[in-house]
C-alpha positions as CSV (number, residue, x, y, z in Angstrom):
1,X,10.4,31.2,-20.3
2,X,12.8,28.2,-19.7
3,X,11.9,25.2,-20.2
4,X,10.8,22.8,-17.1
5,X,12.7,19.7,-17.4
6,X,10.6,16.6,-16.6
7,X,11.9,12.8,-16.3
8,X,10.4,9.9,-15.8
9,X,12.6,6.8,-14.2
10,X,9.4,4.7,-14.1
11,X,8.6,3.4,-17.6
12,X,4.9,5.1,-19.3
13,X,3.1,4.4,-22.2
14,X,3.5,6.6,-25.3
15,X,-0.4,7.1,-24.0
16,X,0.8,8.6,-21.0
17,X,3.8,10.2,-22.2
18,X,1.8,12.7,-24.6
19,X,-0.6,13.1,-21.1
20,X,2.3,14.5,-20.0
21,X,3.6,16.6,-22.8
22,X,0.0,18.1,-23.4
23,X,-0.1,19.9,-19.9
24,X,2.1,22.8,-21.3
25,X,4.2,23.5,-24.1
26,X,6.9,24.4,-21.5
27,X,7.0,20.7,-20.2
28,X,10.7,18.9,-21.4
29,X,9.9,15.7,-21.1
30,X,12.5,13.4,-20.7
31,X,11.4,9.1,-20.8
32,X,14.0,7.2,-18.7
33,X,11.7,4.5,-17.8
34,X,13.7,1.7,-17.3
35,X,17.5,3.1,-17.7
36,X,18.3,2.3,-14.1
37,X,17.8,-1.1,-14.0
38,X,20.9,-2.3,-13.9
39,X,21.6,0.1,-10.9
40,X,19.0,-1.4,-9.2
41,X,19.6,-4.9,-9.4
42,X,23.3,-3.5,-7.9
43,X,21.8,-2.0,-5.2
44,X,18.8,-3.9,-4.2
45,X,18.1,-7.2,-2.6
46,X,18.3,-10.1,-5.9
47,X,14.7,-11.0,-4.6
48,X,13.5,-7.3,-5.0
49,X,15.0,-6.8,-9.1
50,X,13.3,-10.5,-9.7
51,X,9.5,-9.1,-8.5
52,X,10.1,-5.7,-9.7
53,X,11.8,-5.4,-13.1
54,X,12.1,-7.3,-16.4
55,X,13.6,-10.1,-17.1
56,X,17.0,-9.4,-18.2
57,X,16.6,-6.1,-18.5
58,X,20.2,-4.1,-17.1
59,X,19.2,-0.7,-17.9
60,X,20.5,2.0,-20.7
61,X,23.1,4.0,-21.1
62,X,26.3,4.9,-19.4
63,X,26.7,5.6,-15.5
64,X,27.5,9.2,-17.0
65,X,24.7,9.7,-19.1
66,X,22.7,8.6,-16.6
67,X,23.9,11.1,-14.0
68,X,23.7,13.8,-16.6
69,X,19.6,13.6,-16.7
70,X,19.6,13.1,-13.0
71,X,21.8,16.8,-12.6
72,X,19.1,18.3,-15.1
73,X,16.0,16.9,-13.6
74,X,13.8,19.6,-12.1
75,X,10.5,17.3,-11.8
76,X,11.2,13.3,-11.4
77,X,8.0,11.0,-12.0
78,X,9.3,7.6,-10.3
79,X,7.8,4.6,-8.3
80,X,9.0,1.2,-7.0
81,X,12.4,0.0,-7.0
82,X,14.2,3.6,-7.5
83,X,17.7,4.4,-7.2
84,X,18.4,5.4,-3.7
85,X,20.7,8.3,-4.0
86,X,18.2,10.1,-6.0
87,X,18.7,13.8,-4.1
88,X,22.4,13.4,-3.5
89,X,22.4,13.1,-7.9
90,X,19.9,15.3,-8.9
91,X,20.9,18.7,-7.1
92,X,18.2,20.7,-9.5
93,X,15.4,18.7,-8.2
94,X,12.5,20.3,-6.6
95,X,9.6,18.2,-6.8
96,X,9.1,14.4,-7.0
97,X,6.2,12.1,-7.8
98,X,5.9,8.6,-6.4
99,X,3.9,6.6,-8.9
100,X,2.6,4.2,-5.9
101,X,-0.4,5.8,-3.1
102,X,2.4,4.8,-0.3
103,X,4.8,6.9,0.8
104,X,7.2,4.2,2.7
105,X,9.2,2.6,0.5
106,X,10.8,6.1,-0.2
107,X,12.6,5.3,3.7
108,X,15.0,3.3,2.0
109,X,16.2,6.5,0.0
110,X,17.7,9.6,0.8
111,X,14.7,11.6,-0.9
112,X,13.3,10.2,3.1
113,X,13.2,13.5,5.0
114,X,15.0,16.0,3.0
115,X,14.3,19.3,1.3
116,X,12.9,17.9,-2.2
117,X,8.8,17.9,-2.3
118,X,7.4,14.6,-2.4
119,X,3.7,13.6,-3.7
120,X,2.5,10.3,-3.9
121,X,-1.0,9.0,-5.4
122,X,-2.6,8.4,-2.3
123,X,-6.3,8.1,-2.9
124,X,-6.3,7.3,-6.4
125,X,-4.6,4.1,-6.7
126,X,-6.5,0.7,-7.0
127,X,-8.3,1.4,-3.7
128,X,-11.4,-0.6,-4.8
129,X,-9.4,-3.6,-6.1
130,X,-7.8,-3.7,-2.7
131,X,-11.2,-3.1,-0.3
132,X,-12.3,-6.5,-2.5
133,X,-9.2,-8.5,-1.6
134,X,-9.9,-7.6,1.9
135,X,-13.5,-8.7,1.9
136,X,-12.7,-11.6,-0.1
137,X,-10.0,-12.6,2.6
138,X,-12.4,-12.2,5.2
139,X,-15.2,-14.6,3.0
140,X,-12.7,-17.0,2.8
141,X,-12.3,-17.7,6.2
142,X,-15.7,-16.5,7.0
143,X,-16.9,-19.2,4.8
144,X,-14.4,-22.3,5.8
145,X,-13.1,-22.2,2.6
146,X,-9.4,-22.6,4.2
147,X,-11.1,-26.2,4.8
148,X,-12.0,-27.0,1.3
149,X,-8.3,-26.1,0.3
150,X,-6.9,-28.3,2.5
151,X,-9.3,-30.7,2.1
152,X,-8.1,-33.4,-0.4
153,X,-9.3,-37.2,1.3
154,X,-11.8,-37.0,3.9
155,X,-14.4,-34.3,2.1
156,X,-16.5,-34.1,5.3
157,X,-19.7,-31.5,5.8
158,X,-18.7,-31.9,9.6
159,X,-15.2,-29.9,9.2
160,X,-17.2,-26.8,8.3
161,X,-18.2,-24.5,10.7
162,X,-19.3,-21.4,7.8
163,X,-20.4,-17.8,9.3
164,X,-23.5,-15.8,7.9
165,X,-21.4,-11.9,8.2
166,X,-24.7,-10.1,8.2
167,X,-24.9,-8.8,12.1
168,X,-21.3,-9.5,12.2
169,X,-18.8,-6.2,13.5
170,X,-16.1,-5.6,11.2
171,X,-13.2,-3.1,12.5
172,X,-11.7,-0.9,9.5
173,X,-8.3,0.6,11.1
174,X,-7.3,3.5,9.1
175,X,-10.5,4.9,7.4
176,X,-8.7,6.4,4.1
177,X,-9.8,5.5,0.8
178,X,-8.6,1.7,0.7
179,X,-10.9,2.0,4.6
180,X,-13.7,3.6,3.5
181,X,-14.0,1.4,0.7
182,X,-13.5,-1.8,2.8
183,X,-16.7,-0.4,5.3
184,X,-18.3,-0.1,2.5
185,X,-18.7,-2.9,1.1
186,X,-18.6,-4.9,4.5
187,X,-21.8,-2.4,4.9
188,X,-23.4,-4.1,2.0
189,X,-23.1,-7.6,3.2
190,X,-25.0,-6.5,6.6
191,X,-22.0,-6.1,8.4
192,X,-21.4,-3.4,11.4
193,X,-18.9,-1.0,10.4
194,X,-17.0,-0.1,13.1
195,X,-12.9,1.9,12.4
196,X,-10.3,4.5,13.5
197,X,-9.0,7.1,11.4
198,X,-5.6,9.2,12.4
199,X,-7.4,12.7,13.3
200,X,-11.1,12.7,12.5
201,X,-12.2,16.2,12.6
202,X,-14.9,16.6,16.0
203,X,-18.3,16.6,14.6
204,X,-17.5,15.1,11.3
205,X,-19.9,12.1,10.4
206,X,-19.1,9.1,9.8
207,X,-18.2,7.5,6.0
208,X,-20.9,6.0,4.0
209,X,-21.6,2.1,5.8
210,X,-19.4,3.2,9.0
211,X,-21.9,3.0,12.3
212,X,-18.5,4.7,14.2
213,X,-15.5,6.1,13.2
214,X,-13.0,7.5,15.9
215,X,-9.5,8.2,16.9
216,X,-6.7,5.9,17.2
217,X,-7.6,5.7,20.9
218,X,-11.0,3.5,20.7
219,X,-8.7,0.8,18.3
220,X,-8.4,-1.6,21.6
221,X,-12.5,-1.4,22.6
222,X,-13.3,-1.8,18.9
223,X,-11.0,-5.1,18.6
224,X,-12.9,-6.6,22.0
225,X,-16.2,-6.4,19.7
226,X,-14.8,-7.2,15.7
227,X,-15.0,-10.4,14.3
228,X,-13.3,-9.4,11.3
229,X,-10.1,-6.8,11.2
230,X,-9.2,-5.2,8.2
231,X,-5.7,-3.2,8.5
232,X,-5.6,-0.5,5.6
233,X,-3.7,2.5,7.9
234,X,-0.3,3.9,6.6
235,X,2.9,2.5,8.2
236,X,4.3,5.4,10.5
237,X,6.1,5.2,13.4
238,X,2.8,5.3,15.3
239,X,1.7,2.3,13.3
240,X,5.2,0.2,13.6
241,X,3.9,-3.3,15.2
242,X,0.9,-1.3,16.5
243,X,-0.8,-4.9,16.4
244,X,1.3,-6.4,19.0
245,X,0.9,-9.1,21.7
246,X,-1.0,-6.8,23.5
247,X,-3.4,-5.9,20.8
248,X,-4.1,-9.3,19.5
249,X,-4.8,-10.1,23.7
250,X,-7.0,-6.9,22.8
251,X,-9.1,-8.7,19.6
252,X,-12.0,-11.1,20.0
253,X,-11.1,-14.5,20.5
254,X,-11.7,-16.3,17.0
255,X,-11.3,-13.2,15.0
256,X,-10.2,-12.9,11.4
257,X,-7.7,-10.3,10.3
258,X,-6.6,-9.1,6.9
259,X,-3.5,-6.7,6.3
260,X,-3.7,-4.8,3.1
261,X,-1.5,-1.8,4.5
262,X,1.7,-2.8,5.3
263,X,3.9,-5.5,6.9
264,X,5.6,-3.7,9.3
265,X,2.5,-2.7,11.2
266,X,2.0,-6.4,12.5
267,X,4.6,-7.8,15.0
268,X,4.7,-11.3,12.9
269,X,6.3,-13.1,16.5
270,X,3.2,-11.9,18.4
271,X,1.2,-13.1,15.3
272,X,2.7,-16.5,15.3
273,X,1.9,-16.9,19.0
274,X,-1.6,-15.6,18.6
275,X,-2.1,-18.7,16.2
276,X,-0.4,-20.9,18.5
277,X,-3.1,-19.7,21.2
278,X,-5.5,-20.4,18.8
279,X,-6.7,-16.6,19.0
280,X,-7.5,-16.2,15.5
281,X,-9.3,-18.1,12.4
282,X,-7.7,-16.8,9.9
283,X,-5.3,-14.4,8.4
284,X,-4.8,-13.0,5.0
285,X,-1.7,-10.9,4.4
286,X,-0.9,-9.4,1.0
287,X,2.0,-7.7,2.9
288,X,4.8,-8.8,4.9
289,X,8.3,-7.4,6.9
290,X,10.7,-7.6,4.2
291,X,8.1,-7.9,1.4
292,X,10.5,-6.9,-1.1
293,X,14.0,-8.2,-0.1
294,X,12.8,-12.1,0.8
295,X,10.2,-14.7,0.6
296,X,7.1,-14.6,3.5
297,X,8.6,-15.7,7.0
298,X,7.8,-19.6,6.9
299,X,6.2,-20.5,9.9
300,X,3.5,-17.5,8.2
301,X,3.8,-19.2,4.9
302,X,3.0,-22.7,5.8
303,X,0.7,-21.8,8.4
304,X,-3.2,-23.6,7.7
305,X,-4.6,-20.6,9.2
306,X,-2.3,-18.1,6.8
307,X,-3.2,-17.1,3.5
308,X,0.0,-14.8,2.1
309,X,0.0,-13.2,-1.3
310,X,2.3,-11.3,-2.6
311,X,1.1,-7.7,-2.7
312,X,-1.4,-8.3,-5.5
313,X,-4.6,-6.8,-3.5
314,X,-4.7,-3.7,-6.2
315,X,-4.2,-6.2,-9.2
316,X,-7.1,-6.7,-11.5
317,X,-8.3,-6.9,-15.3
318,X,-9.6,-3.0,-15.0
319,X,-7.3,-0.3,-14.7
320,X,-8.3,2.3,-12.6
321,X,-5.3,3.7,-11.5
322,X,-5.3,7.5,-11.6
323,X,-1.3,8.4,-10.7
324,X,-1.1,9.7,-14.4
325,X,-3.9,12.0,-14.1
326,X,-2.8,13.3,-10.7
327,X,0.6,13.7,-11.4
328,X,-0.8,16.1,-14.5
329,X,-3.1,18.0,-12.1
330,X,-0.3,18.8,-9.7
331,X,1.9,19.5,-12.7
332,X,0.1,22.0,-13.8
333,X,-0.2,23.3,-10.6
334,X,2.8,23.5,-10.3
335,X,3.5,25.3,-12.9
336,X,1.0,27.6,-11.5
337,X,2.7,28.2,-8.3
338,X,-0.3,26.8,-6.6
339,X,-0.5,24.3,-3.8
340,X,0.4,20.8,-4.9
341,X,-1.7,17.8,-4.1
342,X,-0.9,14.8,-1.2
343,X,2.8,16.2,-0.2
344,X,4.0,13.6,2.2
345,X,4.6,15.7,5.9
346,X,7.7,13.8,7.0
347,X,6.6,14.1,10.3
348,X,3.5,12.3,9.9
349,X,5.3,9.7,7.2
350,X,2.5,10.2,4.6
């Protein structure tokens, strides 16, 4: 049988490369991982190559050579930046792997909407890392630690005005795994779980610590009762600036809200003016519009009320990242002819 030519554009560990190998001897495992560098600092905003790929680093090989493993490519393991002519080079290709859970960034390609298959690693990337960061954003300002970093003369007891979160509501919107997680662990503290979920199936109970879970419908009457917001749904077109001016009218006065989804899902004018209104008491956002072509918006960025990191909520000293693993499973699946697991519907956008 021929052989199935796999390549990597991502750079792996030898670790992961044998992974690879060992799910069948037919696998032709090709390890580009950093060969298109140079192509991507070309074609991608200066700010993006600076986050995103090694210093110095200008990629391998000739534009040629290059193309030559992209024409053979059957199977392409890949992630964030990537070239973005990938299916107008790589006319063999059938299947491709996102390294990341999200399926968004691949917009900004032409893989976006054609005939390739896409999977991403939705559900097994660093959800817990990221449901920690949330919770920890909403400590912070639960807690009038905003106050203590600000705070260098006066050191006065009286600027604090701390919360106890046990009784407090806490909205989840989008109950996947980063959600679920989130609920959970707001659970724990004492909090009411309240979120929405895409299309919860009728009858099906709610996830462990949620006391609701519902449809994208009860968002608006779940706002008018959370103190603390967590945003964790994919960016769609359903989702683009879904928290608008109407939505934050929608929240309850003094909330807090954390974004660990996606920038694009927060109209940041209608957020500015919320804080102006003083609607809020705090904000954490590890994303941002335009996260990876420019610096956060400054009147977010210097905002007392606005804590803005830079897409570091799945960061931490334990890797439990499990793209590796899943891309294996669905590689031997699809060796198999069998079903592969978390193809992105392009209709849905995830």
């Amino acid at each position: 049988m021929a052989p199935l030519r796999v390549l990597t554009i991502q750079r792996v560990s030898a670790a992961e490369r044998a992974q690879i190998a060992a799910v069948d001897p037919r696998i032709a495992l090709t390890d580009a991982g950093g060969w298109f560098d140079g192509e991507i600092r070309a074609t991608w905003p200066d700010f993006t190559a600076r986050r995103y790929l090694p210093a110095g680093s200008e990629g391998q090989g000739s534009r040629a050579e290059r193309d030559a493993l992209l024409a053979e490519a059957e199977v392409i393991l890949g992630g964030w930046p990537f070239p973005r002519d990938l299916r107008a080079r790589a006319p063999r290709l059938r299947w491709f792997h996102q390294r990341p859970a999200g399926a968004s960034n691949l917009r900004l390609g032409d893989l976006w909407g054609s005939d390739v298959t896409v999977t991403t690693s939705r559900g097994v990337g660093n959800t817990l890392a990221m449901a920690e960061y949330a919770i920890a954003g909403i400590l912070h300002f639960a807690k009038a630690l905003d106050v203590a970093a600000a705070d260098r003369s006066a050191f006065s007891h009286r600027a604090y005005r701390p919360w106890a979160l046990a009784g407090r509501t806490l909205c989840v919107v989008g109950a996947g795994g980063i959600g679920r997680e989130v609920g959970r662990l707001g659970a724990a503290l004492g909090m009411r779980v309240v979120g929405t979920r895409g299309a919860p199936r009728p009858g099906e109970p709610p996830p462990e610590g949620f006391a609701v879970l519902a449809g994208p419908e009860a968002l608006d009457g779940m706002l008018a009762e959370a103190d603390a917001v967590a945003v964790c749904c994919h960016w769609t077109e359903a989702t683009t600036g879904l928290f608008d001016t109407a939505r934050f009218a929608a929240m309850k006065p003094g909330a807090i809200l954390v974004n660990v989804a996606r920038g694009e899902i927060i109209d940041e004018a209608a957020l500015a003016a919320a804080l102006a209104a003083d609607r809020l008491r705090g904000v954490v956002l590890d994303v941002y519009r335009g996260e990876f072509d420019h610096p956060p918006p400054e009147a977010l960025w210097r905002h007392p009320k606005v804590l803005i990191t830079p897409h570091v909520s799945g960061a931490g000293d334990a890797a439990r990242h499990g793209a590796i693993a899943l891309f294996c499973a669905n590689l031997r699946a699809f060796l198999d002819g069998r079903p592969l697991t978390n193809v992105v519907d392009w209709a849905r956008g995830y």
